[in-house]
Every structure is written in structure tokens, then in C-alpha cells.
MARMI-601260 format. One record per residue (C-alpha): z, x, y; residue in one letter. Coordinates in steps of 0.5 Angstrom, whole numbers, padded with zeros to 4 digits, always signed. Layout:
N
ZXYA ...
//
This chain:
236
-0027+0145+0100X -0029+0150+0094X -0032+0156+0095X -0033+0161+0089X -0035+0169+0091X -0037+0174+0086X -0034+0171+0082X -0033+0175+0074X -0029+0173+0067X -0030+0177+0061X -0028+0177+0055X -0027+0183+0053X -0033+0186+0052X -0037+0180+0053X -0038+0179+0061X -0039+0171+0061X -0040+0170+0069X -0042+0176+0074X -0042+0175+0081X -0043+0168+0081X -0043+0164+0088X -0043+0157+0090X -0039+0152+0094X -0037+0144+0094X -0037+0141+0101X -0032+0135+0102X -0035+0128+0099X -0040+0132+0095X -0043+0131+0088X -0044+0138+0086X -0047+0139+0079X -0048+0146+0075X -0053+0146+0069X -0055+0150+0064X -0056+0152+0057X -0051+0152+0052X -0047+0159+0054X -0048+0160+0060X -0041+0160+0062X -0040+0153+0065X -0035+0151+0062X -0032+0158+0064X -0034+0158+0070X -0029+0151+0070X -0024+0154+0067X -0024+0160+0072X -0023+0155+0078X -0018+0150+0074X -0014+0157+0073X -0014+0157+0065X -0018+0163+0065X -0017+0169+0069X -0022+0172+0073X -0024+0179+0073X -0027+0180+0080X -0028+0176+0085X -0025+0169+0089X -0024+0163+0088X -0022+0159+0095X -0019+0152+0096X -0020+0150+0103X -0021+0157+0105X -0014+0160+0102X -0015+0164+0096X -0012+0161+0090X -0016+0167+0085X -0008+0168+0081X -0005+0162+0082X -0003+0159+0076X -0007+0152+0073X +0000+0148+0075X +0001+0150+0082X -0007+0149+0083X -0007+0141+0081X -0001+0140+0086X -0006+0143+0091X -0011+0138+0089X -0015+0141+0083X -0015+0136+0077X -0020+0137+0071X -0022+0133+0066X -0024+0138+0061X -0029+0139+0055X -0027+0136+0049X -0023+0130+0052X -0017+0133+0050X -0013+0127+0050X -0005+0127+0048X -0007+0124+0041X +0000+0122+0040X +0001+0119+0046X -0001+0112+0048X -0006+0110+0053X +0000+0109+0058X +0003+0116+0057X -0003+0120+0057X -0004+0116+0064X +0003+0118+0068X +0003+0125+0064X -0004+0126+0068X +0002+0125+0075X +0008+0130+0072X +0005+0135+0077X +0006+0129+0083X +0014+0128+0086X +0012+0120+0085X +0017+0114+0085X +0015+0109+0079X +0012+0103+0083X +0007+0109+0086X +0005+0111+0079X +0005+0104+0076X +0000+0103+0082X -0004+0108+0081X -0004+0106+0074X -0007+0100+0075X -0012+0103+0080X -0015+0107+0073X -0015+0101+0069X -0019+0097+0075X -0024+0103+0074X -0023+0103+0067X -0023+0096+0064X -0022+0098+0056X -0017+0103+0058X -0012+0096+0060X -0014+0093+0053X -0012+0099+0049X -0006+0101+0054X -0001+0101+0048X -0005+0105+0043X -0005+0111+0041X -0010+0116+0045X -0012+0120+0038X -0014+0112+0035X -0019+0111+0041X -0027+0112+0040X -0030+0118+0044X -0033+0115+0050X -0026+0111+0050X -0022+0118+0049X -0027+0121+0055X -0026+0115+0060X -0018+0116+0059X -0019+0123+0060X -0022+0122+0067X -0017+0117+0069X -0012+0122+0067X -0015+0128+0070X -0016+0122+0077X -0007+0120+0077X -0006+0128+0079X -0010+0125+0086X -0014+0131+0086X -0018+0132+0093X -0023+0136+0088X -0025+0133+0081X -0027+0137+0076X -0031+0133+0070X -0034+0139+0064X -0039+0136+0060X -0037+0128+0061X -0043+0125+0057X -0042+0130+0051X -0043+0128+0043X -0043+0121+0046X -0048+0114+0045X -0053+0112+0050X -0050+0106+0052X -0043+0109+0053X -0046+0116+0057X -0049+0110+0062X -0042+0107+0063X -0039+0114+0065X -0045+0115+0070X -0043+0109+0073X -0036+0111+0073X -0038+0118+0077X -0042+0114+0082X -0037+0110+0083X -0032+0116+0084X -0037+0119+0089X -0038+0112+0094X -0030+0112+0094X -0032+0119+0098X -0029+0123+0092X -0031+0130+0091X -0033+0133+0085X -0037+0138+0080X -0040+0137+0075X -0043+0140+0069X -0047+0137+0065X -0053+0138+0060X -0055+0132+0061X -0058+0136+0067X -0063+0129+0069X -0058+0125+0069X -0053+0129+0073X -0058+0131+0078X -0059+0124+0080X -0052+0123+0081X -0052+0129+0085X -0053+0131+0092X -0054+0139+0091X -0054+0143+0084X -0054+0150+0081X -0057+0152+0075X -0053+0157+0071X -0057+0162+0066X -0053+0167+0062X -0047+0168+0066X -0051+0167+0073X -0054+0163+0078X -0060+0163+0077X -0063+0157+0082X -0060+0153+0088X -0062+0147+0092X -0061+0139+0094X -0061+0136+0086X -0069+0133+0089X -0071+0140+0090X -0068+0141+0083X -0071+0136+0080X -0078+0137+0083X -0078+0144+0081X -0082+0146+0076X -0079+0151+0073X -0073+0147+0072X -0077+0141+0069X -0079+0145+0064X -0073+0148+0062X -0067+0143+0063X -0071+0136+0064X -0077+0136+0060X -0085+0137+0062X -0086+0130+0062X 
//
């Protein structure tokens, strides 16, 4: 389905990605591990078409899709929910929900439907529906977030760092939620520091180093490799 070639982003002078590959087959979970600055949540931005690429491709079901605007590629089935949670703080629960389907030629009972998909999936949103999203915990916040991301009904969901500065009990929620997504066949890329975790959720992962894929496998091989243990998982 997603198929990165080469791809580079620069920062003026800073080169954050150069010649990174990888690709996300339908029904996968694929996860992208890494330090803090290795450019994963550039790599995201560079698919979702919030940043631009200084060489390279990104392909969509074979199509290149490297200068499309970021609008054009959630109607083509890219959605993301980014780092931060960046929720419409001002906006109510339900608002941040049908904003999330503004890219989608809809009619009402169909984004009230699939409204009330997201808060079978996400009870305490149903709870919170009618407050302000700014007035929200984090891990509520984070759970709006990807229910927003999931009411464009994207074909590939981008999830960057779901779990981030949230408490152990909420980030076990939101692993929940993902293996949830992943037996309803969705497909997903994952970046995520909480690299045990996320390896265990995915059927394939990348490691990403200083703006470069470094290593590559099935999550097992990942997780098995002792490399990877010491520097992402812990000796023990």
C-alpha cells in the first residue's frame, strides 16, 4: 500500500532523512523505532504531506503521491494522528469528531454513524461528547485524537508516538485500542518510543538512527536481535 523510496527532508542545512525506504503492505501493523531525533516524526510528516521532500518518492498504492498537498492525501486514504494530540482545544468532543470527516463528501446519518463507531471504540469520549477537547486529560485527548484521525476512513493510519507522556495504565488502553484497529484489518504505521510495546503489536518494524534505517525485519527478529534489545528494549 505505502511504499517509501530514497526518500530525503532537509532543514536547511540539517539533512533529517537521507535515502530512507521501507513499505507498509495492506492489513499490516508496521512500527518505526528510534531515539529521540532520529527523524521519525518527520518521516510521518513527510508522508502525511506536511513536510516536503528534498528527494525521493513516496508511493500510494503504486501512484507517486511525493507533491500532493496533505488535503489531497487524506482523501486518498492517509490520515494521521500526530504527535502532541493536537486536538481543536476549543472545539467540543463531537466537533473534533466530524472535523476529522470535513475531507469526506458525507451526508449526516453517515458521520453520525460513524461517530458512534468512535465512541464504541472509545467509550469515555461518548462521556465527554459535549466538552471542550482543551479540557480533556491527555490520555482522553490522545484517544480523540485518533478517533479524529479514523473519521477521515483512512485505508492507512498514521499513529506518531500515541503513548507519549502519557501514565501506564492509559498508554495499556491505547495498545488496546491499536490491536483492536489491527483484528478489524486496518493498516497502520506506528512510531513509537515505547519500542517493547510497539514491537509487540507489529507484524514488521524498522529502526530509524540518525535520519537512516539502520535495521529491518519481522517485530520477532526485532525484538530477538541483541542489538536492538540493548539500545531500544533493555538488557533484561
Amino acid at each position: 500500500m505505502l511504499q517509501i523510496r530514497n526518500l530525503a527532508v532537509n532543514y536547511g542545512a540539517i539533512q533529517a532523512l537521507r535515502g530512507v525506504s521501507l513499505e507498509v503492505h495492506a492489513g499490516e501493523v508496521v512500527t518505526l523505532i528510534g531515539g529521540n531525533g532520529a527523524g521519525k516524526s518527520t518521516l510521518m510528516k513527510c508522508i502525511s504531506g506536511l513536510e516536503p521532500a528534498a528527494a525521493g518518492q513516496v508511493l500510494l498504492d503504486g501512484t507517486d503521491i511525493t507533491r500532493l498537498p496533505a488535503h489531497i492525501r487524506v482523501v486518498k486514504g492517509i490520515s494521521q494522528s500526530p504527535e502532541g494530540r493536537q486536538v481543536f482545544a476549543d472545539q467540543t468532543v463531537r466537533e473534533n469528531l466530524v472535523l476529522g470527516a470535513y475531507a469526506r463528501q458525507a451526508g449526516a446519518a453517515e458521520i453520525e454513524a460513524d461517530i458512534e463507531a468512535q465512541f464504541n471504540t472509545f467509550g469515555v469520549l461518548r462521556e465527554r461528547q459535549h466538552q471542550l477537547a482543551g479540557t480533556m486529560s491527555g490520555g482522553e485527548q490522545q484517544m480523540l485524537a485518533m478517533a479524529r484521525a479514523l473519521m477521515a476512513r483512512p485505508r492507512l493510519l498514521l499513529l506518531d508516538e500515541p503513548s507519549l507522556g502519557l501514565a501506564p495504565l492509559i498508554v495499556r488502553e491505547i495498545f488496546s485500542v491499536i490491536r483492536t484497529l489491527k483484528s478489524r484489518g486496518m493498516t497502520l504505521l506506528l512510531v513509537e518510543q515505547m519500542a517493547h510495546q510497539a514491537l509487540q503489536v507489529a507484524d514488521r518494524a524498522y529502526v530509524l538512527k540518525t535520519g537512516e534505517i539502520t535495521v529491518e525485519g519481522s517485530a520477532a527478529a526485532l525484538m530477538a536481535d541483541p542489538a536492538v534489545r540493548e539500545a531500544y528494549l533493555g538488557k533484561h
